[in-house]
RONUNU-482652 format. One record per residue: x, y, z of N, C-alpha, C in turn; chain; residue number from 1; residue in one letter. Coordinates in Angstrom, 3 decimals. Layout:
BEGIN
<pt n_px="X" n_py="Y" n_pz="Z" ca_px="X" ca_py="Y" ca_pz="Z" c_px="X" c_py="Y" c_pz="Z" mol="A" seq="NUM" type="A"/>
...
//
This chain:
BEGIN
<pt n_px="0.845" n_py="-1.180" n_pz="0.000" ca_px="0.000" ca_py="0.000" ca_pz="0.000" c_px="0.887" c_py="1.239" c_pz="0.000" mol="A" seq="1" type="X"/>
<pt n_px="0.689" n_py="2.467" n_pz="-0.670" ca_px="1.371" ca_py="3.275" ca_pz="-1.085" c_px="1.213" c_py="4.577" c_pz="-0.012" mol="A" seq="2" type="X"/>
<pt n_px="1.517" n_py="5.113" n_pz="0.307" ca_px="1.499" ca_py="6.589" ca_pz="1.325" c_px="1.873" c_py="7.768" c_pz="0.487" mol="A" seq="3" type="X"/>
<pt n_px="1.077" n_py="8.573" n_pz="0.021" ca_px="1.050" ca_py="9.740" ca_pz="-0.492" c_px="1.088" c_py="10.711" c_pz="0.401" mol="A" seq="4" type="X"/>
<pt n_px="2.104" n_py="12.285" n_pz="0.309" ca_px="1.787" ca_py="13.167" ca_pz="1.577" c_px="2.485" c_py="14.210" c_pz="0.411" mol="A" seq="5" type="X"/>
<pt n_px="1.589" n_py="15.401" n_pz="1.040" ca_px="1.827" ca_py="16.806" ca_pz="-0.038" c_px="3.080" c_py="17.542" c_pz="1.292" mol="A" seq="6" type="X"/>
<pt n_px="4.117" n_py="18.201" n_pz="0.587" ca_px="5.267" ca_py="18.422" ca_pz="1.792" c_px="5.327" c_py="19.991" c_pz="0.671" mol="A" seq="7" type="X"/>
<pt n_px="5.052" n_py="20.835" n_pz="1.829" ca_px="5.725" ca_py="22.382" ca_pz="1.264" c_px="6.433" c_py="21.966" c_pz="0.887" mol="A" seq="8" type="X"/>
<pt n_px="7.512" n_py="22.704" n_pz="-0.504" ca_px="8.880" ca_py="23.208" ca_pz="-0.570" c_px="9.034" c_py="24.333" c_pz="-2.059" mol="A" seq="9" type="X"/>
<pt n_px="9.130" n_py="25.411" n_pz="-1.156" ca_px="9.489" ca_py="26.769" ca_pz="-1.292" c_px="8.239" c_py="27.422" c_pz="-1.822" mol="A" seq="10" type="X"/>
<pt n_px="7.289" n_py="27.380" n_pz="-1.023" ca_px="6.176" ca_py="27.527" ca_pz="-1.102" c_px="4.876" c_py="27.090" c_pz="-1.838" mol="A" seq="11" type="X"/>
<pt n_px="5.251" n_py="25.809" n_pz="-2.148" ca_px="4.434" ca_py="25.061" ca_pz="-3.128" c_px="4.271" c_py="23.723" c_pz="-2.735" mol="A" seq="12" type="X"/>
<pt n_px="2.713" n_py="23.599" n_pz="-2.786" ca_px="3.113" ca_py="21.971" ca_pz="-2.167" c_px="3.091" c_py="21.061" c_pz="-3.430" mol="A" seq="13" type="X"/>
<pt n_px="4.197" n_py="19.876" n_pz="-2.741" ca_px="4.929" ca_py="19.345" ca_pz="-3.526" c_px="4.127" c_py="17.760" c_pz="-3.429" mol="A" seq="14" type="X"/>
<pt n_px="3.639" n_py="16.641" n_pz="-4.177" ca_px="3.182" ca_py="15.360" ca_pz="-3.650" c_px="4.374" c_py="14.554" c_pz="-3.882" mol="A" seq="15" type="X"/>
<pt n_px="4.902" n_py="13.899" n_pz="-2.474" ca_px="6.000" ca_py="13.015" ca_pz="-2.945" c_px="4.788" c_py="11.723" c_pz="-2.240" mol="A" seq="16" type="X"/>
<pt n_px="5.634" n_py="10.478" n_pz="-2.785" ca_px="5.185" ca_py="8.935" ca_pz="-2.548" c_px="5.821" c_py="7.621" c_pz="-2.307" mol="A" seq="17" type="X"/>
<pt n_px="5.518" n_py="7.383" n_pz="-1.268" ca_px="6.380" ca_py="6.061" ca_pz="-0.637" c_px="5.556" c_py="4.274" c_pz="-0.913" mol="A" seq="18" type="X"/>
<pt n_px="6.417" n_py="3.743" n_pz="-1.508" ca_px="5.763" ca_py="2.352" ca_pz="-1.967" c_px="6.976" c_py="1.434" c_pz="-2.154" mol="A" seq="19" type="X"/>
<pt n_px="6.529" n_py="0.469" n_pz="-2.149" ca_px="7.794" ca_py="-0.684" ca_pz="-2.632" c_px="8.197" c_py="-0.601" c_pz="-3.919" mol="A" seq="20" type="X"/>
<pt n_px="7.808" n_py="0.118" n_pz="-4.601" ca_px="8.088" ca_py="0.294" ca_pz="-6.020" c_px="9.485" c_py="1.330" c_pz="-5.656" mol="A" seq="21" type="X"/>
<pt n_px="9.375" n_py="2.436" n_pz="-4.786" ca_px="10.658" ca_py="3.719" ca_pz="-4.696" c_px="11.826" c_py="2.929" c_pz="-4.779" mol="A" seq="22" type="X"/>
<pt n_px="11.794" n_py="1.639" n_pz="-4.108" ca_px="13.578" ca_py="1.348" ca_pz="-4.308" c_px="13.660" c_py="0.992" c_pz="-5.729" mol="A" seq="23" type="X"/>
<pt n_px="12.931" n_py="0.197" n_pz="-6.419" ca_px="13.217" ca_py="-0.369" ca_pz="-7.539" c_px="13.381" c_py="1.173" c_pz="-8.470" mol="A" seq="24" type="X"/>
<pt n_px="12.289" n_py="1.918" n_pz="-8.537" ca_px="12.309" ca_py="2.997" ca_pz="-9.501" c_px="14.419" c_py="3.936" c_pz="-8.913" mol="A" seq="25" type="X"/>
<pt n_px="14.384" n_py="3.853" n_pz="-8.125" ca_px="15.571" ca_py="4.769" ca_pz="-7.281" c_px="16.899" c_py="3.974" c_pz="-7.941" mol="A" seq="26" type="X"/>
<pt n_px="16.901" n_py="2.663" n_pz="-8.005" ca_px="18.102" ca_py="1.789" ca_pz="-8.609" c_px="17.963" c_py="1.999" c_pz="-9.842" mol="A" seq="27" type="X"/>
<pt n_px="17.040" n_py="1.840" n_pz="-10.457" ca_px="16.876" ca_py="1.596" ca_pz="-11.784" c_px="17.477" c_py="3.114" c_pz="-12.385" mol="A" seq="28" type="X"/>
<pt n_px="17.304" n_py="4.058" n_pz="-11.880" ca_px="17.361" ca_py="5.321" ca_pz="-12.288" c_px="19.062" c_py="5.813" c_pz="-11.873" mol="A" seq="29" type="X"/>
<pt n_px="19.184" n_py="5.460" n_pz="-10.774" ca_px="20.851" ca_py="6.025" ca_pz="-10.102" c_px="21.689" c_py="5.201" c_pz="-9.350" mol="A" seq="30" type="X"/>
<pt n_px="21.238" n_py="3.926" n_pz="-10.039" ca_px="22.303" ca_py="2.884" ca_pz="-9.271" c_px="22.730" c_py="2.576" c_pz="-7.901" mol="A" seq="31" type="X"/>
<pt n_px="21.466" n_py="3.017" n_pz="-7.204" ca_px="22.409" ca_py="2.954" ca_pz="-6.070" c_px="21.285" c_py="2.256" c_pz="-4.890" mol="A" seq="32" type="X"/>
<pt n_px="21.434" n_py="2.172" n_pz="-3.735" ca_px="20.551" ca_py="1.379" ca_pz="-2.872" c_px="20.210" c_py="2.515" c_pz="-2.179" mol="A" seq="33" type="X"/>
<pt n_px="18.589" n_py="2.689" n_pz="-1.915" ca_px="18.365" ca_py="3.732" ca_pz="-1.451" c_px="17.905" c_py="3.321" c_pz="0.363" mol="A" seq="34" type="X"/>
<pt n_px="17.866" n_py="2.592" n_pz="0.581" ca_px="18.436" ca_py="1.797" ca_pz="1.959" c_px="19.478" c_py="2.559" c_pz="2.385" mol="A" seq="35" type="X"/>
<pt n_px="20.509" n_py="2.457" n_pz="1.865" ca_px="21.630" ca_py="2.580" ca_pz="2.123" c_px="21.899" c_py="4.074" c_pz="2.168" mol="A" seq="36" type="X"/>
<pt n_px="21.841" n_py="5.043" n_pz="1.712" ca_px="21.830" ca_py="6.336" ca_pz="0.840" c_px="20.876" c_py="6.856" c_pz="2.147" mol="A" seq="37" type="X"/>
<pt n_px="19.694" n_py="6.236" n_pz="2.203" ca_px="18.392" ca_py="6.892" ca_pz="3.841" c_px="19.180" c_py="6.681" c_pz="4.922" mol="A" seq="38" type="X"/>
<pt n_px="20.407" n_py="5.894" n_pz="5.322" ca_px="20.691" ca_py="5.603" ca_pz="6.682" c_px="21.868" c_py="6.319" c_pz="6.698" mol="A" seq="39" type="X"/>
<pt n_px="22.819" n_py="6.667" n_pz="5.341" ca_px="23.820" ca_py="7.811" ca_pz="5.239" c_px="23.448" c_py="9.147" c_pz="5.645" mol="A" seq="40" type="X"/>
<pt n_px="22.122" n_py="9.344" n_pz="5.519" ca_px="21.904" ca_py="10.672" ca_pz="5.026" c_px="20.652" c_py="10.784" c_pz="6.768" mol="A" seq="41" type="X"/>
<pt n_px="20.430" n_py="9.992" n_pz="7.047" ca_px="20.131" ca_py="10.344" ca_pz="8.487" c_px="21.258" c_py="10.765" c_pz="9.174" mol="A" seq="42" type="X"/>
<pt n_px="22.102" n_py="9.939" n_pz="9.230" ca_px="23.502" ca_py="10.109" ca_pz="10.102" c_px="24.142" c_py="11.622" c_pz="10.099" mol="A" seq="43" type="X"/>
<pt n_px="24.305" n_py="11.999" n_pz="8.987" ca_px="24.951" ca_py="13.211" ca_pz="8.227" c_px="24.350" c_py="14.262" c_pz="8.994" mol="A" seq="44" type="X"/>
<pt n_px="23.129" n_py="14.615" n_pz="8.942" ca_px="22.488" ca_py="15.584" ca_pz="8.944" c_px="22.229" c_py="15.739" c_pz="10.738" mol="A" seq="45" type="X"/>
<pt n_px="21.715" n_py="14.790" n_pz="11.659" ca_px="22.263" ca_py="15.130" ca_pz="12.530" c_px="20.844" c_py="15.597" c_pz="12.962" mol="A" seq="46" type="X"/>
<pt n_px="19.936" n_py="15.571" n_pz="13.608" ca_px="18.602" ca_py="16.283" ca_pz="14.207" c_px="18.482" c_py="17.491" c_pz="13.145" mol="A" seq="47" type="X"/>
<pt n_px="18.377" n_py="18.105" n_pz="11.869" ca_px="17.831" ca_py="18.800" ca_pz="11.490" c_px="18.448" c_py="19.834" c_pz="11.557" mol="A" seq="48" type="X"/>
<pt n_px="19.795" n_py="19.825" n_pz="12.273" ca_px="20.414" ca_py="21.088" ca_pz="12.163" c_px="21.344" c_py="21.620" c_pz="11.674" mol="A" seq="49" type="X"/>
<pt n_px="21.837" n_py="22.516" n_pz="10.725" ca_px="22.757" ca_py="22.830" ca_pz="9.642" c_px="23.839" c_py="22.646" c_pz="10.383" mol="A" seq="50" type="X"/>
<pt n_px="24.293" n_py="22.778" n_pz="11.808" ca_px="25.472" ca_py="23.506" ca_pz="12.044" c_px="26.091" c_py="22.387" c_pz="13.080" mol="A" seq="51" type="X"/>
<pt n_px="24.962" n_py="21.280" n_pz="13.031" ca_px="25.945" ca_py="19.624" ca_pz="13.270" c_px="26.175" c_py="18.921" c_pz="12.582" mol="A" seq="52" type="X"/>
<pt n_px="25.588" n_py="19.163" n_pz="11.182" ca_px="25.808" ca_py="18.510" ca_pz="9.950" c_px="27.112" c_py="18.444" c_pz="9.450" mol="A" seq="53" type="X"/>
<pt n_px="26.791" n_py="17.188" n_pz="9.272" ca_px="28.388" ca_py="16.396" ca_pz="8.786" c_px="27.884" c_py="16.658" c_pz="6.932" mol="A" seq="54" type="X"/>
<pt n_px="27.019" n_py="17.442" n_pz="6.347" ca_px="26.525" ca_py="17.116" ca_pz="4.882" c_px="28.191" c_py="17.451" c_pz="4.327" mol="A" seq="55" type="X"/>
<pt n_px="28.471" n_py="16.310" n_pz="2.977" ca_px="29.051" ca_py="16.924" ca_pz="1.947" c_px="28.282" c_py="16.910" c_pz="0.667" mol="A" seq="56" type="X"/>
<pt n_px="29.157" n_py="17.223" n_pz="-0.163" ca_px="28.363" ca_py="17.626" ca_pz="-1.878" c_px="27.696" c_py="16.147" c_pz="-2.192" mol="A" seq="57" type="X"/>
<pt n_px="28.060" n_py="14.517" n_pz="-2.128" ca_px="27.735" ca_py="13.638" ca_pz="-2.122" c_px="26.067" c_py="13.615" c_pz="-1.352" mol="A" seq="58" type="X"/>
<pt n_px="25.980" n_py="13.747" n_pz="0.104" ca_px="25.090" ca_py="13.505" ca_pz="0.461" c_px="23.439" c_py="14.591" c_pz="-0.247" mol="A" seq="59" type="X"/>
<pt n_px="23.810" n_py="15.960" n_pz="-0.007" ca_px="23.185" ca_py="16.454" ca_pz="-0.866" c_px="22.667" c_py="15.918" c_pz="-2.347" mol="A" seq="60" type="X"/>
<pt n_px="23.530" n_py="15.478" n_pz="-3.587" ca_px="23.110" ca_py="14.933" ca_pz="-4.434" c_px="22.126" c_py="13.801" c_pz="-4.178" mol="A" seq="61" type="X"/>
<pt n_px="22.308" n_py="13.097" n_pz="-3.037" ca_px="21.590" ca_py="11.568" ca_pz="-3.471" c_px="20.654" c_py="12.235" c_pz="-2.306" mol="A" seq="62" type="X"/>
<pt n_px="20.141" n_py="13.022" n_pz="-1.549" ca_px="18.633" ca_py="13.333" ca_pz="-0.878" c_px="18.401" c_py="14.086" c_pz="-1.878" mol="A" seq="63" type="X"/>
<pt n_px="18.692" n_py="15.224" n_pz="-2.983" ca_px="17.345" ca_py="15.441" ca_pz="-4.049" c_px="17.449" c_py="14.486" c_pz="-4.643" mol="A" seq="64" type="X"/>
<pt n_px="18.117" n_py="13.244" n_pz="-5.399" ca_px="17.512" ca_py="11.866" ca_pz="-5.967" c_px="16.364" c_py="11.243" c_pz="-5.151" mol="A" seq="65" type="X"/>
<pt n_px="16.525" n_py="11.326" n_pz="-4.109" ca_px="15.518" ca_py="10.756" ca_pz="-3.636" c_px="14.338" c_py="11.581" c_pz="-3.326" mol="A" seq="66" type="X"/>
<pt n_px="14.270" n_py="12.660" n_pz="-2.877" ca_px="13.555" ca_py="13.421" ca_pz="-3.240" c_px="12.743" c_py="13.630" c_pz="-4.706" mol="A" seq="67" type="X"/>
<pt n_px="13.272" n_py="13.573" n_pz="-5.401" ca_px="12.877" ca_py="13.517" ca_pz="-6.848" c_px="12.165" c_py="12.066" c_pz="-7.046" mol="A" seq="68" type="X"/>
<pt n_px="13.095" n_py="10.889" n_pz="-6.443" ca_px="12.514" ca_py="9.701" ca_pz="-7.242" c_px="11.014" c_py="9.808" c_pz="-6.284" mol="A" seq="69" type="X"/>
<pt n_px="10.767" n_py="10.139" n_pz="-4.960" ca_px="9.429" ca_py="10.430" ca_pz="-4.659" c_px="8.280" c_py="11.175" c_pz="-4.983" mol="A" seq="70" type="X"/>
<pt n_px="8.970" n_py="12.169" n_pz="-5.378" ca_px="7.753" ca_py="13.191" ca_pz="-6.577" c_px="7.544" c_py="12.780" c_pz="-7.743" mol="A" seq="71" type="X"/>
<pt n_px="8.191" n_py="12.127" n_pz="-8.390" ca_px="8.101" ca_py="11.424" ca_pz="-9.401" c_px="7.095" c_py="10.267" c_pz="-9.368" mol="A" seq="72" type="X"/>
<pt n_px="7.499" n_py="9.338" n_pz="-8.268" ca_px="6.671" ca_py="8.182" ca_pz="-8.184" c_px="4.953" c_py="8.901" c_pz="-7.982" mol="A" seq="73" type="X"/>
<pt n_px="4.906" n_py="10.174" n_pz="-7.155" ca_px="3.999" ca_py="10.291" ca_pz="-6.650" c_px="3.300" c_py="11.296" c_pz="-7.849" mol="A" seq="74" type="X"/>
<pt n_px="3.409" n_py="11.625" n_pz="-8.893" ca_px="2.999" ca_py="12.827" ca_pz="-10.039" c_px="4.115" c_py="12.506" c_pz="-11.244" mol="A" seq="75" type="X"/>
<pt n_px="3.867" n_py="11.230" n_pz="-11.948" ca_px="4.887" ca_py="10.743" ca_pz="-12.764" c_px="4.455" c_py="11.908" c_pz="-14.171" mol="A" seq="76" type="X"/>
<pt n_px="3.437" n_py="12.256" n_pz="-14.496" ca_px="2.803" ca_py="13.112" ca_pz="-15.523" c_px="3.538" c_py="14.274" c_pz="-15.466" mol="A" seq="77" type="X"/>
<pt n_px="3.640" n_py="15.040" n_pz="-14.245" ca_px="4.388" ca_py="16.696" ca_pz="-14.013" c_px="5.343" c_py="16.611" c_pz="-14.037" mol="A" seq="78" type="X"/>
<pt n_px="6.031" n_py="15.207" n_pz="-13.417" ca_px="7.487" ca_py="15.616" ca_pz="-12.870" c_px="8.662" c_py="15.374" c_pz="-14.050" mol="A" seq="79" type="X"/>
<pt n_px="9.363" n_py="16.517" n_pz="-14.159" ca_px="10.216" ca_py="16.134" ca_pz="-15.487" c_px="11.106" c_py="14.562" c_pz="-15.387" mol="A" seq="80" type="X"/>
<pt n_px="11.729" n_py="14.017" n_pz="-16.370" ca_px="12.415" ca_py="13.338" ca_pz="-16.661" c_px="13.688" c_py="13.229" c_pz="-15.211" mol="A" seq="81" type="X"/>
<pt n_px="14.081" n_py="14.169" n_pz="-15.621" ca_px="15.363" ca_py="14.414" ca_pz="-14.988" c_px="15.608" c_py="15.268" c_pz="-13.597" mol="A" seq="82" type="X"/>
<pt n_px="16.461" n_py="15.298" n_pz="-12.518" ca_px="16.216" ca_py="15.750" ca_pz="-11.071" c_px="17.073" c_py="17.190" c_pz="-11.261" mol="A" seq="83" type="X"/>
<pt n_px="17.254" n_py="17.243" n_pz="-12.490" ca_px="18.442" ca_py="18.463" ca_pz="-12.697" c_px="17.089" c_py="19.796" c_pz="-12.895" mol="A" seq="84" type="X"/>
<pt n_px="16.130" n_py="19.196" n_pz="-14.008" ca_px="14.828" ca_py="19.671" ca_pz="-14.374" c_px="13.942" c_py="20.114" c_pz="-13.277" mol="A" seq="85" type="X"/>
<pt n_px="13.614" n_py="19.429" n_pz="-12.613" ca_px="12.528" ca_py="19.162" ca_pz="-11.683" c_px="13.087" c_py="20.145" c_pz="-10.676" mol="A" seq="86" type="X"/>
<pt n_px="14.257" n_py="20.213" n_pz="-10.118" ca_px="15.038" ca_py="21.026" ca_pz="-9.294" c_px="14.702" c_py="22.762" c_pz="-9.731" mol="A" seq="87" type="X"/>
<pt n_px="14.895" n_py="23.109" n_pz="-10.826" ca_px="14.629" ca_py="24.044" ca_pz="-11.907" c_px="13.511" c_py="24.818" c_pz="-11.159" mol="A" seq="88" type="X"/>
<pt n_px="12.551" n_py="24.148" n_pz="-10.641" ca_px="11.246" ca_py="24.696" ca_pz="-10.002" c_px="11.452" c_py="25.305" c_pz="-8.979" mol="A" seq="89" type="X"/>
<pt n_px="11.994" n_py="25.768" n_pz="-8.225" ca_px="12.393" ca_py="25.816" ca_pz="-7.057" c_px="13.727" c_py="26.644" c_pz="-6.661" mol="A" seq="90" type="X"/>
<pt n_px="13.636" n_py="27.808" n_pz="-5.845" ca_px="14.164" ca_py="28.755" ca_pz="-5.516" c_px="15.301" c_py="28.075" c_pz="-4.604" mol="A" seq="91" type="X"/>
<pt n_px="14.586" n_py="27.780" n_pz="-3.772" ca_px="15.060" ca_py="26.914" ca_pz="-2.446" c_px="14.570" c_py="25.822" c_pz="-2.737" mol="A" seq="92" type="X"/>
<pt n_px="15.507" n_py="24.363" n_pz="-1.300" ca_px="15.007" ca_py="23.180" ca_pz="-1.924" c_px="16.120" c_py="23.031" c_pz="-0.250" mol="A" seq="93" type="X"/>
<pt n_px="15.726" n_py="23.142" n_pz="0.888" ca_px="16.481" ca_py="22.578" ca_pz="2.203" c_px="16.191" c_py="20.991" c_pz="2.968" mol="A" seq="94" type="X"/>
<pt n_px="17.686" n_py="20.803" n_pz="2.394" ca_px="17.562" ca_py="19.768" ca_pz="3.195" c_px="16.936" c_py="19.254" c_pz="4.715" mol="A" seq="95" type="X"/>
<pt n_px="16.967" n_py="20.881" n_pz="5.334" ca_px="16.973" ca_py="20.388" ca_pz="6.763" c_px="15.284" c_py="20.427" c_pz="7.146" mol="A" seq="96" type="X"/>
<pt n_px="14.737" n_py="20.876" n_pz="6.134" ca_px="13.431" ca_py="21.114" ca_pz="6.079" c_px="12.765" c_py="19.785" c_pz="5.394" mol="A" seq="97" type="X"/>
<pt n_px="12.990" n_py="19.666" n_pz="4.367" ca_px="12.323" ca_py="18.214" ca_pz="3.620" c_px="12.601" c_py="16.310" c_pz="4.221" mol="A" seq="98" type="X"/>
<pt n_px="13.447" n_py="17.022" n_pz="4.120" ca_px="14.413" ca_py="15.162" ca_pz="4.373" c_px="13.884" c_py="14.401" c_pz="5.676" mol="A" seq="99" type="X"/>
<pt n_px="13.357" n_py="15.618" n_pz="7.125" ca_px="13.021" ca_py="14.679" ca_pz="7.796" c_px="11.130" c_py="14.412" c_pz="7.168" mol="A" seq="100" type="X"/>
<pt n_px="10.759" n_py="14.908" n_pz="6.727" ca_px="9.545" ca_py="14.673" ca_pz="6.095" c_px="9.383" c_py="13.561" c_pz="5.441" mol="A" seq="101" type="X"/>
<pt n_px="10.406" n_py="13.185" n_pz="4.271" ca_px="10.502" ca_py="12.310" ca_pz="3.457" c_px="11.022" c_py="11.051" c_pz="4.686" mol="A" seq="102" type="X"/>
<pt n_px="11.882" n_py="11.041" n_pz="5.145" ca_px="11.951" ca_py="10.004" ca_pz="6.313" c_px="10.516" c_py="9.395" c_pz="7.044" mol="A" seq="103" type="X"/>
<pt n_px="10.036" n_py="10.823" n_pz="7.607" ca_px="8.515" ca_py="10.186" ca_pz="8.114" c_px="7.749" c_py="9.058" c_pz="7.185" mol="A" seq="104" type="X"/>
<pt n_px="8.010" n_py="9.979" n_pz="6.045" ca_px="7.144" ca_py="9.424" ca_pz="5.117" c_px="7.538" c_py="7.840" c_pz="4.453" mol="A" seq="105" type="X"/>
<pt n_px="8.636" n_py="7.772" n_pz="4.245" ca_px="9.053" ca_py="6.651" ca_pz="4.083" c_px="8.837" c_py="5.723" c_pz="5.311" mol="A" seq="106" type="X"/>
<pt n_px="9.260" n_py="5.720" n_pz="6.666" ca_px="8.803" ca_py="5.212" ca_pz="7.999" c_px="7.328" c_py="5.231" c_pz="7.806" mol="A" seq="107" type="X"/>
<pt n_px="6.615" n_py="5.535" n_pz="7.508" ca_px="5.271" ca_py="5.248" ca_pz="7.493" c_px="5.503" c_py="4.298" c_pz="6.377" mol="A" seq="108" type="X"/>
<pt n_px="5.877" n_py="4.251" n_pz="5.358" ca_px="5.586" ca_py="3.213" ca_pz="3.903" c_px="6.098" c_py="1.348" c_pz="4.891" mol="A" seq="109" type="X"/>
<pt n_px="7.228" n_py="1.582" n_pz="5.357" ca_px="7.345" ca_py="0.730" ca_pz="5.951" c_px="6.991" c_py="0.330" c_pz="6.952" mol="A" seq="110" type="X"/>
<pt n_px="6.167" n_py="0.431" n_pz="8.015" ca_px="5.446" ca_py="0.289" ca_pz="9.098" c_px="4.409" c_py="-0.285" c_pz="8.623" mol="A" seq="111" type="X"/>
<pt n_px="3.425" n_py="0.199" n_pz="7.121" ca_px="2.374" ca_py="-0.214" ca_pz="6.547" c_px="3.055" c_py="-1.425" c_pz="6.007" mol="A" seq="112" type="X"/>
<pt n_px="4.010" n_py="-1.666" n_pz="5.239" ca_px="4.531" ca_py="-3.163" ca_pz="4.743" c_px="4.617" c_py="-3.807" c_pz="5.761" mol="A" seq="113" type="X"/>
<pt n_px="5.007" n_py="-3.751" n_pz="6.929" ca_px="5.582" ca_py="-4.602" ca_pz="7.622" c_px="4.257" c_py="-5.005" c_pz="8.345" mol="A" seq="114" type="X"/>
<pt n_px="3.171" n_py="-4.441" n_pz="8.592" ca_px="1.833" ca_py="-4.848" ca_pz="9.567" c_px="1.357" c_py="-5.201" c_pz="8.599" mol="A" seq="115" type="X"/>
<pt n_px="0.952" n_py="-5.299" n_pz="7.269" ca_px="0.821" ca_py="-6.067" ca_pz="6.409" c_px="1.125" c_py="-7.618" c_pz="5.946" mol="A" seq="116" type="X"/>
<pt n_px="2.650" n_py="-7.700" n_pz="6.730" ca_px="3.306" ca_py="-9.196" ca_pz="6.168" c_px="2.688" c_py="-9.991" c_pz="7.967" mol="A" seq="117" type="X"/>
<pt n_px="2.852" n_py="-9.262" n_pz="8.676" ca_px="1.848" ca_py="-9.241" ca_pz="9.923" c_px="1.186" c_py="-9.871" c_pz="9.767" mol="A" seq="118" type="X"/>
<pt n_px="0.117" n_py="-9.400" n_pz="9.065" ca_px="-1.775" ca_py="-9.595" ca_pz="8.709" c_px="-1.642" c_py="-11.190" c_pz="8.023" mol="A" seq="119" type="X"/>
<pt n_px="-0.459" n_py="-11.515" n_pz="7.185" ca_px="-0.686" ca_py="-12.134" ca_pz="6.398" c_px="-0.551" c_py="-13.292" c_pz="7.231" mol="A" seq="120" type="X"/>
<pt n_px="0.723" n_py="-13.432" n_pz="7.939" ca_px="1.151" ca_py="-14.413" ca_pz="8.756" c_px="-0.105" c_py="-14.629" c_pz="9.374" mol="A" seq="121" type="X"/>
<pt n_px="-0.768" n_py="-14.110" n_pz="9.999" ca_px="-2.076" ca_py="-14.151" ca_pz="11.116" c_px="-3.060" c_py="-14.976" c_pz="10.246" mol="A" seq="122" type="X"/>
<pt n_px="-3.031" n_py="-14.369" n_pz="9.288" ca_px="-4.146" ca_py="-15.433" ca_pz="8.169" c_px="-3.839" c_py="-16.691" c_pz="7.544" mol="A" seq="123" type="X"/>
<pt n_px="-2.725" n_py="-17.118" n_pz="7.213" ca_px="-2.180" ca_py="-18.116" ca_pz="6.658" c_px="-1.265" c_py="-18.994" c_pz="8.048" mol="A" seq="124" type="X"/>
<pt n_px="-0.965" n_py="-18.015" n_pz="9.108" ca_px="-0.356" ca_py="-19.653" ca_pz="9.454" c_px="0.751" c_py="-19.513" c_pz="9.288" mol="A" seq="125" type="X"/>
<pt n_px="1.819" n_py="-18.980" n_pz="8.893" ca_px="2.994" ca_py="-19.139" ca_pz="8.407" c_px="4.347" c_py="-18.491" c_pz="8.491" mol="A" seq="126" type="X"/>
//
């Protein structure tokens, strides 16, 4: 089941979307494990605050990929092709503002998978 949530950014709300599909669409697109890339990029950033942030130019790049591959998943029609494009929209675009959003939001996608495989076990037995 998919979790849709509209998140300001830079004064526009934006629909990003969390599903089991984001990792596959996120590899397929930038090679990379976005597992891996969410638990970097928690670490980095540090409670939300610029000035404990460990961010370098790396981590930045791969939270608007992911950022992007969620607006995308979630408004595949609007959202351009490319995160270089899509970025284009947007004056501002803060990490310290979005990312824990997209975290929630993803933590919710998985909480719903996981009480799901739950449900299933409970019904089948297994």
């Amino acid at each position: 089941m998919a979790i849709k949530r509209n998140i300001i950014v830079d004064n526009t709300e934006v629909p990003f979307k969390a599903s089991a599909a984001v990792p596959r669409l996120y590899r397929l697109k930038f090679g990379r494990d976005i597992y891996k890339d969410f638990s970097k990029l928690q670490k980095s950033v540090k409670d939300g605050n610029a000035e404990n942030s460990e961010m370098d130019i790396e981590s930045l790049e791969v939270f608007e990929n992911i950022a992007y591959i969620m607006a995308k998943h979630a408004d595949p029609d609007h959202v351009p092709d490319s995160p270089d494009e899509w970025l284009e929209n947007f004056n501002t675009f803060s990490i310290y503002e979005i990312l824990p959003k997209l975290i929630e939001l993803w933590g919710l996608n998985i909480e719903t998978q996981a009480e799901s495989k739950k449900n299933l076990v409970q019904l089948t037995g297994k």
